[in-house]
N, C-alpha and C positions, 0 to 999 in steps of 0.2 A: 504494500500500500504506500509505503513511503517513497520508491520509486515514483509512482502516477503524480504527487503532491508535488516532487521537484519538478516534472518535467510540463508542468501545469505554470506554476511558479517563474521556468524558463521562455521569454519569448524565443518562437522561431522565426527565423531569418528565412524569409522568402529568396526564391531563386533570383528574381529580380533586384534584391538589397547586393546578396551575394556580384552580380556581374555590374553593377554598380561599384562596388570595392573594387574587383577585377578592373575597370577602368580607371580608376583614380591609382591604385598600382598601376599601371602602364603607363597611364600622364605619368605622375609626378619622377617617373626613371626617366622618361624620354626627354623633359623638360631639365632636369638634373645633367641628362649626358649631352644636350646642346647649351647648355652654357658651358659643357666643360671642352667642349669642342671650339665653342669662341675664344676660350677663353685660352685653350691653344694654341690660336691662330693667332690671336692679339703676342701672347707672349716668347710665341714663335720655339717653343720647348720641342720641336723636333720627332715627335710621338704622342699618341693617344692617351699621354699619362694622366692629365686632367681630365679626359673624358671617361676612364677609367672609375678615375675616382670620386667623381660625380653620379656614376653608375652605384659602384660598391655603397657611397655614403645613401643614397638615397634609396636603395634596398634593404639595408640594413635596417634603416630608420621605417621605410613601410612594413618588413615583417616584425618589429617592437610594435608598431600602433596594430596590427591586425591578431596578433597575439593578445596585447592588452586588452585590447574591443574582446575578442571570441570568450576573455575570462569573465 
């Protein structure tokens, strides 16, 4: 019985919320690796290093907030 009372208690997340998330992860990396790309260009570093890490930073940071949210 305590089962049905948590999962009463928990909203569920529609399929639509969910590819809603899915696109705000895909914006915010894509938007993350083209400033790292300009920002390349501007500084003229000779490789994808800032775009790189405009990648990793901005990954990192949406699987923290989609973790935190899912708890």
């Amino acid at each position: 019985m305590e089962k049905d009372d948590r999962q009463k208690d928990k909203p569920q997340r529609s399929g639509l919320e969910w590819m809603g998330a899915g696109i705000e992860f895909c914006g915010v990396i894509a938007i993350f690796c083209y400033i790292g790309h300009r920002l390349d260009g501007f500084f003229n570093t000779g490789g994808p290093f800032l775009l790189v890490t405009g990648f990793f930073i901005s990954f990192i940071g949406m699987m923290y907030l989609f973790y935190k949210e899912s708890k």
